[in-house]
C-alpha positions, 0 to 999 in steps of 0.5 A: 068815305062819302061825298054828298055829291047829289045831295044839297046844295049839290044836286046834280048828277056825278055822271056829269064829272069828268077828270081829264088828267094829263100831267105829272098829277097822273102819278096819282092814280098809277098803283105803285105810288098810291102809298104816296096819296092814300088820301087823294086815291081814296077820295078819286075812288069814292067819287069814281063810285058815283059815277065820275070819270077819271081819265088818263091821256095816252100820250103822258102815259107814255111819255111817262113810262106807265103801261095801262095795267099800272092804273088803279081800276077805276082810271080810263086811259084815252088817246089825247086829253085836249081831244078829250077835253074837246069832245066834252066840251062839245057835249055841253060840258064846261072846262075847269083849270084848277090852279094850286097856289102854294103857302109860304 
């Protein structure tokens, strides 16, 4: 699977990209249900490949149950999501909040 991430009208750098996740959309990237998103785990890993950053937060992990081997590989897991998203931010990078609307 490829994605033209660095090619037009997309020229920027993949490495810039950073998913923070930090809710029950971390069940994606835990390796028991990837059978669950076949589609979705290989899309987060064709773009890991490139160079963006997946990350996990500590605390949903825990609270969820999920130990650090039960990720796929390419997931990093990092102690606070705001603090990450804060740290970012503070990088220069810009918060994006997808919002998913469902059909009827």
């Amino acid at each position: 699977m490829t994605f033209t991430l660095s090619q037009s009208p997309y020229t920027f750098d993949p490495k810039t990209l950073k998913v923070v996740m930090h809710g029950v959309e971390i069940q994606a990237t835990v390796k028991e249900f990837a059978g669950n998103f076949p589609e979705t785990v290989d899309k987060m890993r064709a773009l890991a490949e490139q160079g963006v950053e997946f990350k996990v937060c500590n605390y949903a992990r825990e609270q969820y149950g999920y130990t650090l081997d039960d990720f796929q590989d390419f997931i990093q897991v990092v102690p606070s999501a705001i603090v990450e998203v804060v740290y970012w931010q503070n990088q220069g990078h810009a918060l994006m909040t997808p919002q998913v609307f469902f059909r009827d």
